[in-house]
C-alpha positions as CSV (number, residue, x, y, z in Angstrom):
1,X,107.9,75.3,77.3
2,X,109.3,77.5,79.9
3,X,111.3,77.1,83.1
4,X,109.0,76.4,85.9
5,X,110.4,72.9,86.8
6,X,113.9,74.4,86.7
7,X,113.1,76.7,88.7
8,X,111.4,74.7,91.2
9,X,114.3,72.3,91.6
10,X,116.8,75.4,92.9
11,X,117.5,78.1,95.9
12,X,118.8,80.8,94.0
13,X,119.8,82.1,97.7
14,X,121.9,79.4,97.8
15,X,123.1,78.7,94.4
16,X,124.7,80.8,91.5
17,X,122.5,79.5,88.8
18,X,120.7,81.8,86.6
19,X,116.9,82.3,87.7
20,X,114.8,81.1,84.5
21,X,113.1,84.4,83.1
22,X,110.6,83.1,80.6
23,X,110.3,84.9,77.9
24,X,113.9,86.4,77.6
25,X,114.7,86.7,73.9
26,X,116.0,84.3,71.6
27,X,120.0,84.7,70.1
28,X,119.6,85.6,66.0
29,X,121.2,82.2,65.5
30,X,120.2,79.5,67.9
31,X,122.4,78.6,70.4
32,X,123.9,75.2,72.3
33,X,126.2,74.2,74.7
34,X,128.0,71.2,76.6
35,X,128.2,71.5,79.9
36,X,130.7,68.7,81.6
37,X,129.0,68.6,84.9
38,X,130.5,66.8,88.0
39,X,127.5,66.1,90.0
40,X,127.0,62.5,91.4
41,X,128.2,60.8,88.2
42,X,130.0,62.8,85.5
43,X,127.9,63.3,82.8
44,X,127.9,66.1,79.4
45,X,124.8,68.2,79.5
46,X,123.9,69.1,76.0
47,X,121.8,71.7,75.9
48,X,120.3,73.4,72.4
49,X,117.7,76.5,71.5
50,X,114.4,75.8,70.9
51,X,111.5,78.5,71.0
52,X,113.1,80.7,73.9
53,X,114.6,78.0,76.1
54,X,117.0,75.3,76.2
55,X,116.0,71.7,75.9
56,X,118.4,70.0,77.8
57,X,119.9,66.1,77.8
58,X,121.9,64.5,80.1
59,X,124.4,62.3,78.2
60,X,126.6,59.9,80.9
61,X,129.5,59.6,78.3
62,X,129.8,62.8,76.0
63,X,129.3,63.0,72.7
64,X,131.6,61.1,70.2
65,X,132.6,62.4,66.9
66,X,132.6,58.8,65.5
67,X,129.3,58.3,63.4
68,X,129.1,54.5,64.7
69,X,128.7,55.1,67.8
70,X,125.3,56.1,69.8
71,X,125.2,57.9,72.7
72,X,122.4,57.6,75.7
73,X,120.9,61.2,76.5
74,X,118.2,61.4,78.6
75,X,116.1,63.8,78.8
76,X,115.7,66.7,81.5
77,X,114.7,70.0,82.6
78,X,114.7,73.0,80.2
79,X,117.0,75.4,81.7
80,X,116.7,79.6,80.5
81,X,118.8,80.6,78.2
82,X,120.8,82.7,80.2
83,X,122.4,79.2,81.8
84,X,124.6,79.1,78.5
85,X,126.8,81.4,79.9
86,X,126.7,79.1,83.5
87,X,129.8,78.2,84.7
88,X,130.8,77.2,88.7
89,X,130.0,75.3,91.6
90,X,126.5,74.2,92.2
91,X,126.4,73.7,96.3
92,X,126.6,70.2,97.2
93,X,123.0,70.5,99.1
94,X,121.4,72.1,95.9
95,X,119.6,69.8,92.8
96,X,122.7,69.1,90.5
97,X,125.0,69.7,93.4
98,X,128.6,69.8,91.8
99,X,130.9,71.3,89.3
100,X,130.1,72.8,85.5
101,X,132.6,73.7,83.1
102,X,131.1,75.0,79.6
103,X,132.8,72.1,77.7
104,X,131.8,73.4,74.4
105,X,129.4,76.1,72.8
106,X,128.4,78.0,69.7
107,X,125.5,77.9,67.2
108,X,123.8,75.8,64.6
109,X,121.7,75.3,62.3
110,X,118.6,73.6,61.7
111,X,119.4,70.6,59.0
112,X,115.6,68.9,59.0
113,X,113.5,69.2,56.2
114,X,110.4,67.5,54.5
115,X,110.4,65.7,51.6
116,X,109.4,69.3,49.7
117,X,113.3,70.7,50.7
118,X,111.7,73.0,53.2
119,X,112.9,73.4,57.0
120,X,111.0,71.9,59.5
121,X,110.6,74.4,62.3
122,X,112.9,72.7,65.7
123,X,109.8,72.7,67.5
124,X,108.4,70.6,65.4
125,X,111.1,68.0,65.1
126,X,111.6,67.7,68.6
127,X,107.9,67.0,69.3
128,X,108.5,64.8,66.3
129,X,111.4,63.0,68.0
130,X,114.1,63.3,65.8
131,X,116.2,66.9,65.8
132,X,119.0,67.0,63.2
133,X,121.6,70.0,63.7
134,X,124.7,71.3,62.2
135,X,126.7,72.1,65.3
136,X,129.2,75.5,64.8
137,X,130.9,75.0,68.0
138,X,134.7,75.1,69.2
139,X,135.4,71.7,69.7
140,X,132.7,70.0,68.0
141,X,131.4,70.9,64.1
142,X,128.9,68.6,61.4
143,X,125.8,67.3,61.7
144,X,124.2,65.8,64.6
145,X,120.9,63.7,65.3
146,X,119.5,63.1,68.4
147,X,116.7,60.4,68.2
148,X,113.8,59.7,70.5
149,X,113.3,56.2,71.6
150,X,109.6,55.4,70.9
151,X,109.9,51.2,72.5
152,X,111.8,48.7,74.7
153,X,113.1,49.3,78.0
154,X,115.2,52.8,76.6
155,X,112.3,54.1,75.8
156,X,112.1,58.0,76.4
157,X,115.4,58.3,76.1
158,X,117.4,59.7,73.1
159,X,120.2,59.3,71.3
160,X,123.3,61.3,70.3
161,X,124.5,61.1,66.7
162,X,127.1,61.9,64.8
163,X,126.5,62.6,61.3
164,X,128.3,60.7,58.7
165,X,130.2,63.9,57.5
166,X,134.1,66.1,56.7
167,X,133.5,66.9,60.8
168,X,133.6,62.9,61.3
169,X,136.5,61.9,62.8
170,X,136.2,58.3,64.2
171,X,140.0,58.3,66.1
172,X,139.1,61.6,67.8
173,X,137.8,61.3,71.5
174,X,137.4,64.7,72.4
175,X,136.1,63.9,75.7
176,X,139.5,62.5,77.1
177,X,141.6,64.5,75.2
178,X,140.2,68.5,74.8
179,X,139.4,69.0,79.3
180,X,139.3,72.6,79.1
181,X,136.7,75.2,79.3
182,X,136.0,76.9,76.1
183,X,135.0,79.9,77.9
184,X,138.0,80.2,80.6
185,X,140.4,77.6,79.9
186,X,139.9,76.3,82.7
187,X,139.8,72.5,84.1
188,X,137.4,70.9,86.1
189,X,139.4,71.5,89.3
190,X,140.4,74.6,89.1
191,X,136.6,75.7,88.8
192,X,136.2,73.9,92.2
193,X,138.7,75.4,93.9
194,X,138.6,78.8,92.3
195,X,134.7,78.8,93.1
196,X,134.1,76.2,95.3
197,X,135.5,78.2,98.7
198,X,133.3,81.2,98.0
């Protein structure tokens, strides 16, 4: 783990991004967060804690809260913690040129365990390829999965979730309804032009 390929992929003369400092601490309680990024396509970066850094999925079309439906998230870079807190305008020139709003954040909680009752440590399950979290976030709560794909032509990729649980809600489509920043309120455009001329 680490940040190196992050890293490699920006100019932090150019770009606000926090510079990936390995080894930086880990929260008491594990973190995650959604980023809605406006890069070349829209897409939901969802991001969780996992030994120090942040493994990191881009998902095209959010995550749902309705437990039928499966959501693609492909895999990418792990970004440093610190990028949790990231919000602004990447420059257009820059990897991941565009806006990011923190969408949603918060903690969770490891739900995985083995057939004795006992935790399975996150590392672990994502090696494994199937993560199973209970999200403690503002606009998303419950359980989630995220599942590897191991054959056919997705494979590599993972899939988003929901848990069939009280935080289900399958006439709830948070992505079109709840647009604002959980950190500033904010909408997509007014981080770009708030940020965008600096």
């Amino acid at each position: 783990m680490g940040n190196k390929g992050y890293n490699d992929k920006r100019d932090f003369r150019k770009t606000d991004e926090p510079k990936g400092e390995n080894g930086t601490g880990k929260h008491e309680e594990p973190v995650f967060v959604i980023q809605k990024h406006d890069a070349s396509n829209l897409h939901y970066d969802f991001r969780i804690e996992i030994d120090g850094t942040l493994k990191s999925w881009s998902v095209p079309k959010g995550p749902s809260t309705d437990p039928s439906v499966k959501r693609m998230a492909i895999p990418t870079e792990d970004h440093p913690l610190e990028y949790a807190d990231f919000e602004g305008v990447i420059p257009e020139d820059e990897y991941g040129g565009g806006t990011v709003m923190i969408w949603d954040k918060g903690t969770f909680e490891n739900m995985k365990k083995n057939d004795d009752g006992e935790s399975i440590p996150l590392k672990k399950s994502f090696e494994m390829g199937t993560v199973e979290i209970f999200l403690k976030g503002e606009k998303l709560k419950g359980g989630y999965a995220l599942i590897e794909m191991t054959s056919g032509n997705m494979e590599g990729n993972w899939l988003l979730i929901k848990m069939d649980d009280d935080e289900a809600d399958a006439r709830r489509n948070p992505t079109s309804t709840e647009k604002k920043s959980v950190k500033t309120g904010r909408t997509l455009n007014e981080i770009e032009k708030e940020e965008g001329d600096e």
